[in-house]
VODO-585092 format. One record per residue (C-alpha): x, z, y. Coordinates in steps of 0.05 Angstrom, whole numbers, always signed. Each point is the difference from the previous one (the first is absolute). Example, Ala and Ser with C-alpha at 12.3 -4.5 7.8 and 13.67 -1.06 7.14 Angstrom:
REM residues 2
[atom [+246, +156, -90]],
[atom [+27, -13, +69]],
END
This chain:
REM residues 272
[atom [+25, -660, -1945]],
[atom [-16, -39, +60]],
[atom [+54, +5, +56]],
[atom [+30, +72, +14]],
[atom [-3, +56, +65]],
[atom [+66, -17, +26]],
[atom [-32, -74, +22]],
[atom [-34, -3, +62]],
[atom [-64, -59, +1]],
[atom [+14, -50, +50]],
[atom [-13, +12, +66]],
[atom [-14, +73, -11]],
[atom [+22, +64, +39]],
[atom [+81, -8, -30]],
[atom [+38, +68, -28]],
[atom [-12, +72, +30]],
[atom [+67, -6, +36]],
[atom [-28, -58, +39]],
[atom [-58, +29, +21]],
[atom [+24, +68, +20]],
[atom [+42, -40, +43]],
[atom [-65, -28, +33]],
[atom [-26, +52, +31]],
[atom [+19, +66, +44]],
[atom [-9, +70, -20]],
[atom [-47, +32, +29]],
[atom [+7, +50, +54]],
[atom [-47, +64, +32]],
[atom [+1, +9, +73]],
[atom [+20, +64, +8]],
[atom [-63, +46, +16]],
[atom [+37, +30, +78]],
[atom [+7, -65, +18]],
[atom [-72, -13, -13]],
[atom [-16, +56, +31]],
[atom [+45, -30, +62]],
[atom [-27, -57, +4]],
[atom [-76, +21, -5]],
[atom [+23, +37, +60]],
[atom [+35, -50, +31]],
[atom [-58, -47, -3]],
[atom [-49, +38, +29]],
[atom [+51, +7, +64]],
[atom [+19, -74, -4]],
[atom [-72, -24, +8]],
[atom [-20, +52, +49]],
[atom [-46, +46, -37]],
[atom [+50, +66, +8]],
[atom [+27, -3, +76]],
[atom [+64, +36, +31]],
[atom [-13, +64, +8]],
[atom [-53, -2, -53]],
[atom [+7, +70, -45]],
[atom [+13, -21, -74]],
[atom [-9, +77, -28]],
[atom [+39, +44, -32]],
[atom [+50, -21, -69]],
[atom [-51, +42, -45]],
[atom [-60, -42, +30]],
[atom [+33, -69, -11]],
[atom [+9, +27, -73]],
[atom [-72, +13, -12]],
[atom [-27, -65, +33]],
[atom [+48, -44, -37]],
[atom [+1, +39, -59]],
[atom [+76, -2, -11]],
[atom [+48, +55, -7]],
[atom [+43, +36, +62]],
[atom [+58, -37, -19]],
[atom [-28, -67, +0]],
[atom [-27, +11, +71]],
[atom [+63, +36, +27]],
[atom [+35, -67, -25]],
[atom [-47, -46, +36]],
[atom [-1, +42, +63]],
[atom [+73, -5, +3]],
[atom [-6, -70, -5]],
[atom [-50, -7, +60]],
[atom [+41, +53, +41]],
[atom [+67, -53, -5]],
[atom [-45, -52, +18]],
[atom [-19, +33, +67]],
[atom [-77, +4, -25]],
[atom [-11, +64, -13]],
[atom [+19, +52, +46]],
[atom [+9, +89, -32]],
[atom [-6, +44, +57]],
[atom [+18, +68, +9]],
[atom [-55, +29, -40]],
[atom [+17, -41, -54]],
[atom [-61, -42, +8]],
[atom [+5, -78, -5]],
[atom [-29, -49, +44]],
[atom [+4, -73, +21]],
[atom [+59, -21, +41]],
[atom [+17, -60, +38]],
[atom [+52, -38, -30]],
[atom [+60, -7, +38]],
[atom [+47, -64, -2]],
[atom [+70, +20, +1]],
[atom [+31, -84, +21]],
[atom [+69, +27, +11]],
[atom [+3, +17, -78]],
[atom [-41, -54, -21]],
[atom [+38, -47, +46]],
[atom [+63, +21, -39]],
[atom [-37, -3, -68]],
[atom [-12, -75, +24]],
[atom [+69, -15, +26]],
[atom [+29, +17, -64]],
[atom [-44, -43, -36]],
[atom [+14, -54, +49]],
[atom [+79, +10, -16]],
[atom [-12, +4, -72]],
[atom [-31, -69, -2]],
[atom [+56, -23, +45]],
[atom [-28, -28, +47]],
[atom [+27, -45, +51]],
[atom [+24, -8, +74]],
[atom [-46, -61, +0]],
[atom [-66, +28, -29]],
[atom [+9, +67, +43]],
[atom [+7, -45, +61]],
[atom [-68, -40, -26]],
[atom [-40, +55, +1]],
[atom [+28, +43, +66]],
[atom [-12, -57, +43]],
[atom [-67, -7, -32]],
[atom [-16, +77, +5]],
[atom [+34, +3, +71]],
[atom [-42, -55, +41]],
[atom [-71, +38, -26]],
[atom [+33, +65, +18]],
[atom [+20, -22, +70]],
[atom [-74, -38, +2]],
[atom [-30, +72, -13]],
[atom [+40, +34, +43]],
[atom [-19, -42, +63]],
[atom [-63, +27, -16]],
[atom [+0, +61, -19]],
[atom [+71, +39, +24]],
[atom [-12, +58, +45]],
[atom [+39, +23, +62]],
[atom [+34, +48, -51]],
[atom [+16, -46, -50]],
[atom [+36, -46, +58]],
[atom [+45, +56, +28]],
[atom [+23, +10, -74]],
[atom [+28, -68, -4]],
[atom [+28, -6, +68]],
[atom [+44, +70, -17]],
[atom [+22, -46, -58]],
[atom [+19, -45, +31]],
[atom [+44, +49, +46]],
[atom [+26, +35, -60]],
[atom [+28, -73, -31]],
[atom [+32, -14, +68]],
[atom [+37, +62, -6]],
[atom [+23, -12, -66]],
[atom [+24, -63, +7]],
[atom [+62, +7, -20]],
[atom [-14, +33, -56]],
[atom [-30, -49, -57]],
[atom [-25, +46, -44]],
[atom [-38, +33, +38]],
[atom [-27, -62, +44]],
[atom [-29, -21, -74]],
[atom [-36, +70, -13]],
[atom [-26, -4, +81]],
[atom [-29, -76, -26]],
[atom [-29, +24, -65]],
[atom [-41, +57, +45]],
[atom [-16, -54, +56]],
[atom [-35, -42, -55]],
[atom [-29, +59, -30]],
[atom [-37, +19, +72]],
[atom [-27, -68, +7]],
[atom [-38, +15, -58]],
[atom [-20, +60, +15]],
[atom [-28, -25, +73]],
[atom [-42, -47, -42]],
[atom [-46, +57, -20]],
[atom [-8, -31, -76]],
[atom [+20, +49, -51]],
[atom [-5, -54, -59]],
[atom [+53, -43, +48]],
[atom [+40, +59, +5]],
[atom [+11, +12, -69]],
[atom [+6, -71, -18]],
[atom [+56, -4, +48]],
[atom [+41, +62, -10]],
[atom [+35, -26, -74]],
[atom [+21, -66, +43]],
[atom [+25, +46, +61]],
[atom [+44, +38, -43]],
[atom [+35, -59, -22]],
[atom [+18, -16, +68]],
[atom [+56, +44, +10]],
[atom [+46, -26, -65]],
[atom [-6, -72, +29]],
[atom [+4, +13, +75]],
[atom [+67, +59, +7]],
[atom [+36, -70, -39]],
[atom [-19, -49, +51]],
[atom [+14, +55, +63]],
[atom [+68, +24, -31]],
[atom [+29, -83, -2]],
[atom [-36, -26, +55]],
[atom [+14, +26, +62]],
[atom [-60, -31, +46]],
[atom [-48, +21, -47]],
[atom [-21, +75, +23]],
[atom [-2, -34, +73]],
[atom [-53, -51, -25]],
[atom [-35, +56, -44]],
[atom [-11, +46, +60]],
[atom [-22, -61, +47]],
[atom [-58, -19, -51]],
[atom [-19, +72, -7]],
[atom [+4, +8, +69]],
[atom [-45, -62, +18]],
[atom [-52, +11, -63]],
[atom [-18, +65, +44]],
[atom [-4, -25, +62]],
[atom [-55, -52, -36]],
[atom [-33, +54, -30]],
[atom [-6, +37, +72]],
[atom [-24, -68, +30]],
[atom [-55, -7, -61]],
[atom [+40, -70, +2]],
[atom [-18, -28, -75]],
[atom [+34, -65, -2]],
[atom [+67, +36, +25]],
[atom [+1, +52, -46]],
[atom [-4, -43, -56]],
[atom [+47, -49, +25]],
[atom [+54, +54, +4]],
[atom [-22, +27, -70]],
[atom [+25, -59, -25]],
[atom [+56, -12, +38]],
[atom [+23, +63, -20]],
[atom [-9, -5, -73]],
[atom [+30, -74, +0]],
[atom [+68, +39, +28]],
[atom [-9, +44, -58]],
[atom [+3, -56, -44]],
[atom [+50, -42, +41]],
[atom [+54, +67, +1]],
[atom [-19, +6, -70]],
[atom [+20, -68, -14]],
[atom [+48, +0, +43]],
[atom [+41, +54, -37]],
[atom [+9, -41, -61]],
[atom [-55, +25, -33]],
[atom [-49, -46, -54]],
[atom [-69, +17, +23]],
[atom [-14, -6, -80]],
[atom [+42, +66, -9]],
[atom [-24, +65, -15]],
[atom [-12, +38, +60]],
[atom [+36, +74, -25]],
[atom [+60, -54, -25]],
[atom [+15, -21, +79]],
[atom [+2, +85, +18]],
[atom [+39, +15, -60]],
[atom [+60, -62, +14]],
[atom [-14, +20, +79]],
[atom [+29, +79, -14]],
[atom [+63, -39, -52]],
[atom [+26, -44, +55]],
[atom [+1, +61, +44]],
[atom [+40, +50, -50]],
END
């Protein structure tokens, strides 16, 4: 006998419980969410258009040659994501997706907190967000947009003693400027940063006592740029403004390296 099975040759492809350990079993898209996405597709690259009629259940059946289930299944998946639209009648049709930011803003935030990130990254990237929103803004706010902000600002003023709130009144302010910037990418890029704002601000207002007077001054002189069309003021005071945040922030003992929901969480202890 020359050698036996239970040697492998040199070099070869090793013992079956090495190679089942090579590769990944294999998986079948489910045939609604093929059906989805053939849908989907079409939408995504223009061919179907809001609007558009997509037929009845029993006609997507017979042109896809699926059963009713698999096509309920797939419809249900378009109708979440705000694609397809089932009115009345019962018919389907097109829709036009609709963002919801405040729940994907959330989504986001979470994420953000989960990763833990810190006073000194979420400064980073609001002062780099904040000085091309205030650069759009000078450009594109509206009469409307302005008279938002300046009741703001009176709101904050008549808070002031109240720290709490003077942080949810900043959160909005920052919030508006975006909005007056007319960019809906911005907007959403901004809102997971802007809901950070209030854990590390109500800290800063609550020990020091100057702050909400500084807040409401830099509000208050970021809209009178803004009605002046003044550029190189409003982004001056953007940035004087968030180098207080920092500076309170700082200034409270915090480590700009700390997790941001830590600072809110030992904030509420002190307090209790």
């Amino acid at each position: 006998m020359v050698g036996t099975a239970a040697t492998a040759p040199k070099g070869g492809w090793g013992t079956m419980s090495e190679m089942s350990e090579r590769f990944e079993r294999i998986t079948a898209t489910p045939a609604y969410r093929l059906f989805a996405d053939a849908i989907e597709s079409e939408i995504i690259a223009g061919r179907l258009r809001p609007g558009e009629p997509l037929g009845t259940e029993a006609e997507l059946v017979k042109q896809f040659g699926v059963n009713r289930s698999t096509v309920r299944e797939g419809i249900r998946l378009l109708e979440q994501g705000g694609l397809v639209h089932r009115d009345s009648s019962r018919r389907l049709s097109v829709a036009l997706p609709q963002y919801h930011h405040d729940r994907l803003a959330s989504r986001m935030s979470r994420a953000l907190i989960l990763h833990e990130v810190t006073f000194r990254e979420l400064w980073d990237a609001a002062m780099a967000l904040a000085l091309v929103a205030i650069d759009l803004a000078m450009t594109h706010a509206t009469a409307e947009a302005i008279v938002e902000l300046d009741a703001n600002v009176a709101l904050t003023a008549e808070a002031a003693g109240d720290a709490a709130r003077v942080a949810e009144l900043d959160t909005e302010f920052h919030r508006l400027i975006g909005k007056a910037a007319h960019n809906r990418v911005l907007q959403l890029a901004l809102e997971p940063s802007n809901m950070l704002i209030f854990p590390t601000t109500e800290p800063i207002l609550t020990t020091i006592p100057e702050g909400t007077g500084r807040l409401i001054d830099a509000h208050r002189q970021i809209v009178e740029a803004l009605c002046r069309r003044d550029r190189e003021a409003g982004r001056l005071w953007v940035e004087r403004h968030l180098r207080d945040w920092r500076r309170g922030f700082e200034r409270t003992g915090h480590d700009l390296d700390q997790p941001v929901d830590r600072v809110y969480m030992q904030s509420v202890m002190s307090r209790l």
